[in-house]
C-alpha positions in Angstrom: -10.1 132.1 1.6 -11.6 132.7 4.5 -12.0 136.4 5.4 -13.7 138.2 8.4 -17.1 139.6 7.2 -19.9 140.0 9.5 -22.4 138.2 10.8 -24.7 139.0 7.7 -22.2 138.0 5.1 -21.0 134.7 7.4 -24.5 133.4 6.9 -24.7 134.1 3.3 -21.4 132.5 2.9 -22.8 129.3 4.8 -26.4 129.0 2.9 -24.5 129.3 -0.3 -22.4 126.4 1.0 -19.0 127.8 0.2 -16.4 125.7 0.6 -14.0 128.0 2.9 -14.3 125.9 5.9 -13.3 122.4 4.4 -14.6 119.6 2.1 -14.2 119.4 -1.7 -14.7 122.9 -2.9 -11.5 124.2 -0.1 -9.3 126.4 -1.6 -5.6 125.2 -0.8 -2.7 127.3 -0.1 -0.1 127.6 -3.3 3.0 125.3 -2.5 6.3 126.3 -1.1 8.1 127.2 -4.0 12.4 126.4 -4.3 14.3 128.8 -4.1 18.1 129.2 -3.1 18.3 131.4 0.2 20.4 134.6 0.0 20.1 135.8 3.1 19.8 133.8 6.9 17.4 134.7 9.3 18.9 134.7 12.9 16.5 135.0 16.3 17.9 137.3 17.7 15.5 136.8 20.6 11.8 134.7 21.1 9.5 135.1 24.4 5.9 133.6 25.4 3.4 136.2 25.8 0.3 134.4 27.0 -1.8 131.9 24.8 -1.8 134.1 21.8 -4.0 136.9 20.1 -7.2 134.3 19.6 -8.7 133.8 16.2 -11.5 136.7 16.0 -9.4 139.3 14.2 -6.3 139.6 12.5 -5.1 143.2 13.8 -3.2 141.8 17.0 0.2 143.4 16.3 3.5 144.2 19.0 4.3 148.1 19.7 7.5 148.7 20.0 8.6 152.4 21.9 11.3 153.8 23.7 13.2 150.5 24.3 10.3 148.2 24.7 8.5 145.9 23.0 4.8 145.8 24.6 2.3 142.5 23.4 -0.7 141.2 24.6 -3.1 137.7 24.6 -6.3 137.0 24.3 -6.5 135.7 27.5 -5.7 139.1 29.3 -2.2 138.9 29.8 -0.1 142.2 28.7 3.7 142.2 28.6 6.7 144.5 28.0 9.9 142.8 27.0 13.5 145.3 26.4 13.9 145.3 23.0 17.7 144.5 22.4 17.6 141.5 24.7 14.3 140.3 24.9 14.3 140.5 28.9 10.8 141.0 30.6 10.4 144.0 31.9 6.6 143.2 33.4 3.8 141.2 32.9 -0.1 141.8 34.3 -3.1 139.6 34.3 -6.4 141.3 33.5 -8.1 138.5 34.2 -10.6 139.7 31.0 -10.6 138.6 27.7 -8.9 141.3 24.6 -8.9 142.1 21.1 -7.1 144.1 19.0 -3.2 145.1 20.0 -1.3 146.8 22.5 -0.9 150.4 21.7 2.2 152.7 23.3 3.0 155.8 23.3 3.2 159.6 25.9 4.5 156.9 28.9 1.6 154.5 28.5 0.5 151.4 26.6 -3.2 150.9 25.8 -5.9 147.7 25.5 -9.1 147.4 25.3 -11.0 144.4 26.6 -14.0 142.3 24.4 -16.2 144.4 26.4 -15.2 147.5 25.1 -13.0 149.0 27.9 -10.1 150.6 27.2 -7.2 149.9 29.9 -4.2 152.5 30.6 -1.2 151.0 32.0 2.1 152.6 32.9 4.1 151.2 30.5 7.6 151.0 32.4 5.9 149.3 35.1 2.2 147.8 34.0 0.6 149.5 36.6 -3.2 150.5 35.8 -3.6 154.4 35.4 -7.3 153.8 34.4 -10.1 152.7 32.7 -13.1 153.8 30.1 -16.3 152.2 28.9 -16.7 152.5 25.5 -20.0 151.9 23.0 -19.0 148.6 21.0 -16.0 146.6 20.3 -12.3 147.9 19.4 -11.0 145.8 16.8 -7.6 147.8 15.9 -4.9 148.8 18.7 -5.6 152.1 20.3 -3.6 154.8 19.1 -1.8 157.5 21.1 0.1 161.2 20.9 0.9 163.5 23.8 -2.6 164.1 24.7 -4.6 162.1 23.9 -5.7 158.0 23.4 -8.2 157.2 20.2 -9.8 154.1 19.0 -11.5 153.1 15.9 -15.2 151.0 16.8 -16.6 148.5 14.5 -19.5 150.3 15.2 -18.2 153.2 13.0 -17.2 155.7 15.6 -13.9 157.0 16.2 -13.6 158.2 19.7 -10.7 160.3 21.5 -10.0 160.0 25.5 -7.6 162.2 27.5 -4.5 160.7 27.7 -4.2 161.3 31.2 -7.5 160.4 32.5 -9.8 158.3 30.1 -12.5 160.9 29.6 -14.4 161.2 26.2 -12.8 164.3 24.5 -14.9 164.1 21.2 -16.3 161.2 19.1 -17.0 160.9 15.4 -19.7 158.9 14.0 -20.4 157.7 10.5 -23.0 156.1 8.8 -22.0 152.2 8.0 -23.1 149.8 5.0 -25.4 146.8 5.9 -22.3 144.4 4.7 -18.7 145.0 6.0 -15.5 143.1 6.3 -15.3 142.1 10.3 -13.0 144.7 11.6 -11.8 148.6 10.8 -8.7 150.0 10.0 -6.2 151.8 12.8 -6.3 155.8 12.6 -3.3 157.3 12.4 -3.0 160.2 15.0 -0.4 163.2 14.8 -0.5 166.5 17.2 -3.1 168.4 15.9 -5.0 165.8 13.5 -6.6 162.2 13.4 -6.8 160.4 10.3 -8.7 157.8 9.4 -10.2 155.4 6.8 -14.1 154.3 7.3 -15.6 151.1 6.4 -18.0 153.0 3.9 -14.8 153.2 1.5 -14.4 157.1 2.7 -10.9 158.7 4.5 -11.2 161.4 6.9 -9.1 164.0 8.2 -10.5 164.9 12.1 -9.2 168.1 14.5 -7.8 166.6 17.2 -9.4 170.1 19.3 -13.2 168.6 18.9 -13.0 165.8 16.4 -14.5 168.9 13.8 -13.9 167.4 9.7 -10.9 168.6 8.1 -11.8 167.2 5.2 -13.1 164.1 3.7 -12.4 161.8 0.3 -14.1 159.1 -1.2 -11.4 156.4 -1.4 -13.5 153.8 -3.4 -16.8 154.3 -5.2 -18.9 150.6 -4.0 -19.5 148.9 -7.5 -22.1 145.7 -8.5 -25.3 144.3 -7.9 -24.9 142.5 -4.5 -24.0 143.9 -1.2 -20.8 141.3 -1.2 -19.8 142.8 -4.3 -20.3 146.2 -3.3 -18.0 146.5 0.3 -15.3 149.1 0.1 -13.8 148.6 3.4 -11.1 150.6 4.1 -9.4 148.2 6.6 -5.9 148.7 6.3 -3.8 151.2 8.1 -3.2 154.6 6.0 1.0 155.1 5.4 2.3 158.0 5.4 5.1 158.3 3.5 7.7 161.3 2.1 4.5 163.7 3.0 1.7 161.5 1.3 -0.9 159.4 2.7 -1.3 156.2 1.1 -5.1 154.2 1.8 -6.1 151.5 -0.2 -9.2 149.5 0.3 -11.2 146.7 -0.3 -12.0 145.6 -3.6 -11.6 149.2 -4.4 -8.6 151.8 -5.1 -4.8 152.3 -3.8 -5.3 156.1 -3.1 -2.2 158.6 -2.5 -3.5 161.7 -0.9 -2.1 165.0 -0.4 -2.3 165.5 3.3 -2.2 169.3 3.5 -4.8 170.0 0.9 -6.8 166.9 0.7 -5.8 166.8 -3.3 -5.6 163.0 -4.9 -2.1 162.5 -6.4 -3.1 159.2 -8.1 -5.7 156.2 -7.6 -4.9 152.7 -8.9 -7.6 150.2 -9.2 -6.7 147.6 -6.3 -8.2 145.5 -3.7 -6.3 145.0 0.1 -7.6 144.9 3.4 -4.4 144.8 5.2 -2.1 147.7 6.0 0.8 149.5 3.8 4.4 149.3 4.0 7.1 151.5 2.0 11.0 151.2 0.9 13.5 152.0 -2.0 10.8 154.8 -3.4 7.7 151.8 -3.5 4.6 151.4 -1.4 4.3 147.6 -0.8 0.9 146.2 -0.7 -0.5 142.6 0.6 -3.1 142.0 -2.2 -7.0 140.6 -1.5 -5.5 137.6 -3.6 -2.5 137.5 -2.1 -0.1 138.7 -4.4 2.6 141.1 -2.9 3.2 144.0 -5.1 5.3 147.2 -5.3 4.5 150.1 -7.0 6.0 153.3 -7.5 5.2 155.8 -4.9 4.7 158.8 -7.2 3.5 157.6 -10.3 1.7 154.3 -9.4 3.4 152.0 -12.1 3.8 148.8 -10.8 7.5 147.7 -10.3 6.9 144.1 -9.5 4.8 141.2 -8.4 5.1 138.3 -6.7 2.1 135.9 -7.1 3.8 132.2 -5.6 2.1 133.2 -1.9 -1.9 132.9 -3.7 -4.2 131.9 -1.1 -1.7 131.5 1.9 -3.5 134.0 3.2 -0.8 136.4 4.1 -0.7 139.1 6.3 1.0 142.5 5.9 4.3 143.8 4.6 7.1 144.6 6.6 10.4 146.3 5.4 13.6 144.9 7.0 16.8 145.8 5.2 16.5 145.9 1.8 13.9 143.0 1.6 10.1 143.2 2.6 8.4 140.3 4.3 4.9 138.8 4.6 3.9 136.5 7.1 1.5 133.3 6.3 -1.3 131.5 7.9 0.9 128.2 8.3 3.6 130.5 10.4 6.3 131.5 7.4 7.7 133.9 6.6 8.6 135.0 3.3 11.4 137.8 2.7 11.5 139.0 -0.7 14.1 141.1 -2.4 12.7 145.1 -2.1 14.2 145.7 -5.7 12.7 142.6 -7.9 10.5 140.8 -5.4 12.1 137.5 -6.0 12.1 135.3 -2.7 15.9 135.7 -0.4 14.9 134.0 2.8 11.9 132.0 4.9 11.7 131.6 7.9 9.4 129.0 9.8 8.1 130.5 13.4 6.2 127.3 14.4 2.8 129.0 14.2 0.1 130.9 12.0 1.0 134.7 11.8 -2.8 135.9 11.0 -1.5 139.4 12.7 0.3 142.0 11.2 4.6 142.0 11.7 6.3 145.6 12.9 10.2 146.4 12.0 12.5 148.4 13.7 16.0 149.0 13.4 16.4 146.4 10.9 14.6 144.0 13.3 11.6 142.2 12.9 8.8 141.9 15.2 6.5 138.8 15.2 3.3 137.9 17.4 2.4 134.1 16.4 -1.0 133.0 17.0 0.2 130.5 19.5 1.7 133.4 21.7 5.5 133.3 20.6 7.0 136.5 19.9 10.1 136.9 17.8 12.9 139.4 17.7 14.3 138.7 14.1 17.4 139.6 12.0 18.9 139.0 8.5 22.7 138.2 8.1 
């Protein structure tokens, strides 16, 4: 399976000779399994954004916000299309190459470039608003309230600009292990608080006034003898759900967290570096292995699991309807049934989906990593 560690763990991977990249030892992808489709999925509407999100990360993901659907490529093009019909709105050029995803929000939709700037555009009509240098790379879209613009650096900071002019408003450092998965996890940002998970396995809760600590938890305790076996990552993005924060981590612990007093509701022993998704009482998780499961979201008893995606390296859920889908690295998508897990569609969009999917309205969103992006339904 190949995974995106650092530059330290990359060579480690290649002295050991591991075969991730091809030959003998290459893990394969579990098979298609049969199955007898319950449900169609119907296109509602597909557009080229550019010549895709590139292969460095695996956070490239649409935003969709009042009406529009905003997506970006590698390349430097950013694009807003109308969500019902698929239309484009507007298109720019930044001539400079990006990572992460768009993020929109407060009148505006947000990249940042390989370089580390952060670019403000108008988001009804692309224009630039402005721009702001930042310390290291942005690996996570930006995220955005009424005031104020914040991004998550691989470097381990967590920095917050005005939303109106770019300026630094406060930043928050941490300290980072030697060893970590390539990549961070995307805050999630409300009025008056920022809240994040770290790549030292640890969740914080930031004032969005000065970037002061709420309060912080320790969402995995690092475990082994090697540095490999000792990464806690907390890559995924937190849920928040019915007034709890969900975080899991990597090859650590599925957390639920009381928001409003920092108190831990339940921990389950769990390893997932991709983001959460929730539906019919479960929180949905994309597994290290690749197993989809669902557990209850207040006790933490596991309702099902489906194991027939092992290493297709799939990305995270999605709830459309009453089914939740995962996206694969060969392009398909699986849509599974929310109340057993058993498989009620697939759906073949041409392309790898390494980024994560977005749902709305009972429509799904999908960024390929050739560039297509899909508007999809289920009848």
């Amino acid at each position: 399976m190949l995974r995106r560690f650092t530059f330290v763990a990359f060579m480690g991977m290649a002295l050991a000779g591991c075969g991730f990249w091809g030959g003998s030892d290459e893990v394969k992808p579990n098979e298609l399994v049969d199955f007898t489709s319950e449900k169609q999925v119907v296109v509602r509407w597909s557009a080229d954004v550019g010549n895709g999100p590139g292969d460095k990360f695996h956070q490239v993901v649409p935003s969709i916000i009042d009406g529009r659907v905003f997506a970006m490529s590698a390349d430097g093009k950013v694009a807003a299309f109308d969500e019902e019909t698929g239309s484009k709105l507007w298109s720019v050029e930044l001539e400079q190459s990006l990572l992460a995803g768009v993020g929109a929000g407060s009148g505006k939709a947000v990249v940042v470039t390989e370089a580390g700037v952060v670019i403000s555009l108008d988001a009804t009509t692309g224009e630039e608003l402005w721009r702001s240098q930042l310390t290291s790379e942005v690996a996570s879209e930006p995220q955005l309230n009424n005031e104020l613009v914040v991004v998550q650096l691989i470097n381990g900071k967590i920095i917050a600009l005005e939303g109106d002019s770019g300026e630094v408003r406060w930043s928050y450092d941490t300290t980072l292990p030697r060893l970590t998965l390539r990549g961070t996890s995307s805050p999630l940002v409300a009025l008056d608080v920022t809240l994040a998970g770290l790549d030292n396995g640890k969740f914080v809760a930031l004032d969005n006034t000065d970037g002061g600590v709420l309060w912080e938890q320790s969402i995995s305790i690092p475990e082994g003898r090697s540095e490999l076996e000792r990464m806690t990552d907390v890559d995924g993005k937190p849920l928040l759900f019915e007034n709890v924060i969900y975080i899991p981590s990597f090859q650590g612990q599925l957390v639920a967290i009381n928001p409003f007093n920092a108190q831990t509701l339940w921990a389950k022993k769990m390893s997932s570096y991709r983001s959460l998704a929730a539906g019919f009482g479960n929180i949905y998780v994309s597994e290290a292995n690749d197993h989809v499961q669902a557990l209850d979201s207040r006790s933490a008893a596991s309702v099902w699991k489906q194991s027939q995606l092992e290493n297709r390296q799939i990305n995270s859920p999605a709830v459309i309807g009453n089914t939740v889908a995962v996206g694969d690295r060969e392009g398909f998508i699986h849509f599974m049934s929310q109340i057993d897990g058993h498989f009620v569609a697939r759906f073949d969009a041409g392309s790898g989906l390494t980024g994560d999917m977005k749902s709305k309205d009972e429509v799904l969103y999908v960024l390929t990593d050739a560039g297509r992006l899909f508007a999809l339904t289920l009848n």
